[in-house]
C-alpha beads as a LAMMPS data file, in Angstrom:
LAMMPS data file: protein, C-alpha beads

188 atoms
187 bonds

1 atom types
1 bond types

-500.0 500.0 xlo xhi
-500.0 500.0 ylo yhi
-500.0 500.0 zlo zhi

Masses

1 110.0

Atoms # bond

1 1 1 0.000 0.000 0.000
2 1 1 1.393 3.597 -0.978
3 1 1 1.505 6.419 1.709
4 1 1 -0.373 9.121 0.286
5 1 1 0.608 11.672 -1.368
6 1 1 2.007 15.122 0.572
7 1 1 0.571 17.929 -1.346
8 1 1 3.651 20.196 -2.795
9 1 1 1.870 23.629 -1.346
10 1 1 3.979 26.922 -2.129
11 1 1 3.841 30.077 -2.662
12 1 1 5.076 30.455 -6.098
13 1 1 3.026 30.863 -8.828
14 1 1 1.720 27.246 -10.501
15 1 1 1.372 26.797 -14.051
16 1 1 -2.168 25.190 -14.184
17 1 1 -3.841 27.328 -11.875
18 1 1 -2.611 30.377 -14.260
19 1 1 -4.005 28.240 -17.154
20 1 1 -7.410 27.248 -15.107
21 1 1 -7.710 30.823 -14.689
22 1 1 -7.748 31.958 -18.200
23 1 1 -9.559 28.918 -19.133
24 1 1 -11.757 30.455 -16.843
25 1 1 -12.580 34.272 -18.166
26 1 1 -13.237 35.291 -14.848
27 1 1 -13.307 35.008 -11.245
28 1 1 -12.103 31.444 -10.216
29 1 1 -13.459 28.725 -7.081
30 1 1 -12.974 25.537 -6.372
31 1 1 -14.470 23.042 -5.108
32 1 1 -12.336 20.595 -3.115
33 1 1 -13.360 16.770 -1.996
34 1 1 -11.811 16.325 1.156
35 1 1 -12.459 12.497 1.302
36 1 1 -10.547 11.710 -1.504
37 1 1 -6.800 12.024 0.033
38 1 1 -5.856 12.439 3.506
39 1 1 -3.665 15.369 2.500
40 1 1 -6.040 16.956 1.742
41 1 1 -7.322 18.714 5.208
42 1 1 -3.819 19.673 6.484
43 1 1 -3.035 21.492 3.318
44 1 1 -6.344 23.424 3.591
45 1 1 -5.368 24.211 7.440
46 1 1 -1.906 25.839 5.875
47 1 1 -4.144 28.150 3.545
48 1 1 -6.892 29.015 5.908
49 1 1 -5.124 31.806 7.962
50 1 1 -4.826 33.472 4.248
51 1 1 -7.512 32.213 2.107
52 1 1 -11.190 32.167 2.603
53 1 1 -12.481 28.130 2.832
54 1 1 -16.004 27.373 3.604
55 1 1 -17.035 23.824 3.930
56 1 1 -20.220 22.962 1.993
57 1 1 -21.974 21.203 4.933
58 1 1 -23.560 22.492 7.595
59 1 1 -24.339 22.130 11.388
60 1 1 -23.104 18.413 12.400
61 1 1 -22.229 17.280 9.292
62 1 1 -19.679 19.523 8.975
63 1 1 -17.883 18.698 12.355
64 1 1 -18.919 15.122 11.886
65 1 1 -17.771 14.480 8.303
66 1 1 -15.060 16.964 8.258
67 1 1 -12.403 14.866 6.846
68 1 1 -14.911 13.702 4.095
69 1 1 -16.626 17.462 3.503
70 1 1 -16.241 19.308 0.366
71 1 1 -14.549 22.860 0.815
72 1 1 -14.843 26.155 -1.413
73 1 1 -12.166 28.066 -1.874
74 1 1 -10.979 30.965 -4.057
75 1 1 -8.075 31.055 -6.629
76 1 1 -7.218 34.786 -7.388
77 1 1 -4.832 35.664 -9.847
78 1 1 -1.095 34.647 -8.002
79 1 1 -3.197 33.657 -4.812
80 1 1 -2.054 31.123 -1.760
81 1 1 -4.358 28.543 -2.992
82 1 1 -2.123 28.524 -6.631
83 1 1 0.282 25.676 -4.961
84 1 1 -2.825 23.649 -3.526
85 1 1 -4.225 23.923 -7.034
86 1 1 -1.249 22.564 -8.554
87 1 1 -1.157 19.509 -6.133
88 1 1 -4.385 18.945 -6.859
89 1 1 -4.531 18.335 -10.590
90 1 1 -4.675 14.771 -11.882
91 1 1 -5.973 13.281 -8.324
92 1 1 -9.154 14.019 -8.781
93 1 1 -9.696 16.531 -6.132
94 1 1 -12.323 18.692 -7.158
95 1 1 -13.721 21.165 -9.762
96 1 1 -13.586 24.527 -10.290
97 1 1 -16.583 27.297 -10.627
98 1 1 -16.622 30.361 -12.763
99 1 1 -18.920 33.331 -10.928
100 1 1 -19.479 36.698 -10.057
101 1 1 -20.480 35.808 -6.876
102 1 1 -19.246 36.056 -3.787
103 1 1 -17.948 33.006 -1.930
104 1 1 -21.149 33.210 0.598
105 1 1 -23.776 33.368 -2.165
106 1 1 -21.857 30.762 -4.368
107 1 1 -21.691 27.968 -1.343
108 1 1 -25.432 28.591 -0.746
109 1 1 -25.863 27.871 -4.441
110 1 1 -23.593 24.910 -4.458
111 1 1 -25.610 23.381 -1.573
112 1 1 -28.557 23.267 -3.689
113 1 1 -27.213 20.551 -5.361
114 1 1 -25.276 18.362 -2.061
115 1 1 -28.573 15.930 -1.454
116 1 1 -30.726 14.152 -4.284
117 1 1 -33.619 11.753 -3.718
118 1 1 -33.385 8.653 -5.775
119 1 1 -36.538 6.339 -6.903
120 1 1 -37.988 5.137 -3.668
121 1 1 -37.253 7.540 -1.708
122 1 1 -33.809 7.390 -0.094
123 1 1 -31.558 11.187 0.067
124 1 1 -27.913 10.637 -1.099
125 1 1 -24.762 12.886 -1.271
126 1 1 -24.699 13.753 -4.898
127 1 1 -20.614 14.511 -5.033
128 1 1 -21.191 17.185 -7.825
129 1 1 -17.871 18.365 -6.945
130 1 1 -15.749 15.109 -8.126
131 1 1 -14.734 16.198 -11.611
132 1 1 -15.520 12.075 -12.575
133 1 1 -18.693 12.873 -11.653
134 1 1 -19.238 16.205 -12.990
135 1 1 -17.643 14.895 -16.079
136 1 1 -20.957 12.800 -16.555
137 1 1 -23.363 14.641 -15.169
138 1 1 -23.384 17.884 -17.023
139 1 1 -23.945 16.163 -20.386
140 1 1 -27.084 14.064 -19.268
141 1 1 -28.419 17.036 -17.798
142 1 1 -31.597 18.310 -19.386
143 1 1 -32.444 22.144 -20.064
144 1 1 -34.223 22.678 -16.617
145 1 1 -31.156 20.889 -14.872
146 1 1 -28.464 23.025 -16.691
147 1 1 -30.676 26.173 -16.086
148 1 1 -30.723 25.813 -12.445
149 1 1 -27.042 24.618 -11.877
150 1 1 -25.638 27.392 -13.948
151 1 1 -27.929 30.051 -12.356
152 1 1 -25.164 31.798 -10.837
153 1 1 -22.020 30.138 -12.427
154 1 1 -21.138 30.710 -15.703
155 1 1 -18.481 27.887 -16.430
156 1 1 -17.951 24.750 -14.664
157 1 1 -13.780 23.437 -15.205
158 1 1 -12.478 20.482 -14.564
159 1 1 -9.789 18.008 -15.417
160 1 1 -10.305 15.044 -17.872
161 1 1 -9.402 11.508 -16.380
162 1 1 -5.668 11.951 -17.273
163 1 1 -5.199 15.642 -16.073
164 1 1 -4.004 16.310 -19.644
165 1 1 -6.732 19.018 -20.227
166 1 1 -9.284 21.157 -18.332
167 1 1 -12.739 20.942 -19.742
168 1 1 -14.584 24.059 -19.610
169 1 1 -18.182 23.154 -19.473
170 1 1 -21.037 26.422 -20.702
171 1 1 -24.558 26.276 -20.645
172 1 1 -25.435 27.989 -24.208
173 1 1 -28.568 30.720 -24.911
174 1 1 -30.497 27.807 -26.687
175 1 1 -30.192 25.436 -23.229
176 1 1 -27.369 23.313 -24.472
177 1 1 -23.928 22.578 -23.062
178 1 1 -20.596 23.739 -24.295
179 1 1 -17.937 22.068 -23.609
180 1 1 -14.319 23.201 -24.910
181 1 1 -10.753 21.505 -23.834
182 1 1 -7.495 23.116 -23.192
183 1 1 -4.158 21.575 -23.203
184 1 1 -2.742 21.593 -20.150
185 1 1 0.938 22.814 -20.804
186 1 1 4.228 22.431 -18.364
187 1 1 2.142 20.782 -15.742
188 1 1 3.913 21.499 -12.326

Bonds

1 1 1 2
2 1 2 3
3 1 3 4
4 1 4 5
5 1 5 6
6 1 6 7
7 1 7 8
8 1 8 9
9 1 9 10
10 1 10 11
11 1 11 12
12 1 12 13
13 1 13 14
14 1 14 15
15 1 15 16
16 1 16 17
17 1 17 18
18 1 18 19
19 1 19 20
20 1 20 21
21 1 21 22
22 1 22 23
23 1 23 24
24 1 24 25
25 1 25 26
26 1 26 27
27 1 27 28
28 1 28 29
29 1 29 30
30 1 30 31
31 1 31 32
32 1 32 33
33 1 33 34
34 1 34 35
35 1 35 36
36 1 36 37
37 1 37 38
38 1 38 39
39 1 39 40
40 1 40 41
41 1 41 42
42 1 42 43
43 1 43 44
44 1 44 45
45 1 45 46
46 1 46 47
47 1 47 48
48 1 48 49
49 1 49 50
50 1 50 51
51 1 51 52
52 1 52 53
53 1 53 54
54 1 54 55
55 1 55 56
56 1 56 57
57 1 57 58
58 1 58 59
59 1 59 60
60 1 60 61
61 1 61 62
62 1 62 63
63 1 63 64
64 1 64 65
65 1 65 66
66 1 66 67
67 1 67 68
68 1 68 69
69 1 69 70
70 1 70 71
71 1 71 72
72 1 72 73
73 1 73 74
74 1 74 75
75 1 75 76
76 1 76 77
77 1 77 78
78 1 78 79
79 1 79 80
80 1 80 81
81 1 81 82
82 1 82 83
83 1 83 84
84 1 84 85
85 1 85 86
86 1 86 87
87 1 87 88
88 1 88 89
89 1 89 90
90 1 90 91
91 1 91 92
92 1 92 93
93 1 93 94
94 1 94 95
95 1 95 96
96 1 96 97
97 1 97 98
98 1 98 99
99 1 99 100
100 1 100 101
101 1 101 102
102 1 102 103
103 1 103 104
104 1 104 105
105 1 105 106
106 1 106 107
107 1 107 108
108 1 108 109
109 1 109 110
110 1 110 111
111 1 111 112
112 1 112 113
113 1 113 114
114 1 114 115
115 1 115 116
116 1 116 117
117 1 117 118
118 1 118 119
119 1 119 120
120 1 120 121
121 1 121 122
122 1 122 123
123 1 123 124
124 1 124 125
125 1 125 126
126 1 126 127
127 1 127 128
128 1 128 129
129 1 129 130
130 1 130 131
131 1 131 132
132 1 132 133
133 1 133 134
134 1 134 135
135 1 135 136
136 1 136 137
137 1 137 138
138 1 138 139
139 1 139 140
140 1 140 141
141 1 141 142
142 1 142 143
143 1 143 144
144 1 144 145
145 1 145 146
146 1 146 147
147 1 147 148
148 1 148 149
149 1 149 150
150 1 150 151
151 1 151 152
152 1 152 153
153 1 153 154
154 1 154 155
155 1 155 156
156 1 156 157
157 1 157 158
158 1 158 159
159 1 159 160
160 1 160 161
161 1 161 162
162 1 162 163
163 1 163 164
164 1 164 165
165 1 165 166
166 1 166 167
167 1 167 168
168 1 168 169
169 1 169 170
170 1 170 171
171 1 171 172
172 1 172 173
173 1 173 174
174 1 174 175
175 1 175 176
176 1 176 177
177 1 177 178
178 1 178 179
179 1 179 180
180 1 180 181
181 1 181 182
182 1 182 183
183 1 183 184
184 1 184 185
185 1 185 186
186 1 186 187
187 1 187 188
């Protein structure tokens, strides 16, 4: 069994969080799934005293299921969170958001979408954050679906299954879904 991996966090500026940014157009979040590598929560600790992270879930299920929770975060132009970002890419940690909004209004927005009911009855987690599952959700989605998840983000950004590109996913005036891919270049 492998250790995991120690996320490489510094403060220089990482190649793929400048390219996520303009892939972007505009001001970048993301969303990061804490359960998928133990790494993950201390290297969030090292940011918070500088950058603003806001778990997803609330009340006990954030204390409860705080090694598990997913975390929003900003990425600013030659931010803190630029090493985390770079660390991140190609294991699957989370996606990215594309808004206007401020980092209160986009978690409330975000939560929307944290519980779905399935036939007979039972809530789940829907992990909308895990780019594997993003990367199949947004194209099965129908008009009302894409409507209400892009309300107040404009692009959705993730990394294909090899970290080799970010996808930039769009929802289109006519109700469709864009989708355009970017080479990722000098990955760090």
């Amino acid at each position: 069994m492998m250790p995991p991996r120690t996320p490489a966090v510094s403060s220089r500026p990482a190649p793929i969080a400048a390219q996520l940014r303009r892939a972007a157009g505009g001001p970048l979040f993301m969303v990061v799934d804490a359960a998928r590598d133990p790494a993950i929560l201390p290297a969030l600790a090292a940011l918070e005293p500088r950058v603003e992270i806001s778990c997803l879930w609330q009340g006990e299920a954030a204390v409860n299921l705080a090694d598990v929770a997913p975390y929003l975060l900003p990425v600013p132009s030659g931010g803190e969170a630029d090493g985390f970002v770079a660390a991140a890419w190609g294991g699957a940690w989370g996606i990215f958001a594309v808004t206007d909004a401020p980092i209160a209004q986009l978690r409330r927005h975000l939560r929307r979408f944290a519980l779905v009911r399935i036939p007979g009855g039972e809530v789940l987690n829907f992990r909308l954050y895990d780019p594997r599952v993003l990367r199949d959700f947004l194209p099965a989605c129908d008009a009302a679906q894409r409507s209400l998840l892009f309300r107040e983000v404009s692009a959705f950004l993730a990394e294909d299954a090899m970290g080799a590109h970010i996808r930039r996913y769009r929802a289109t005036a006519e109700d469709s879904l864009r989708l355009d891919e970017v080479v990722v270049a000098g990955r760090s």
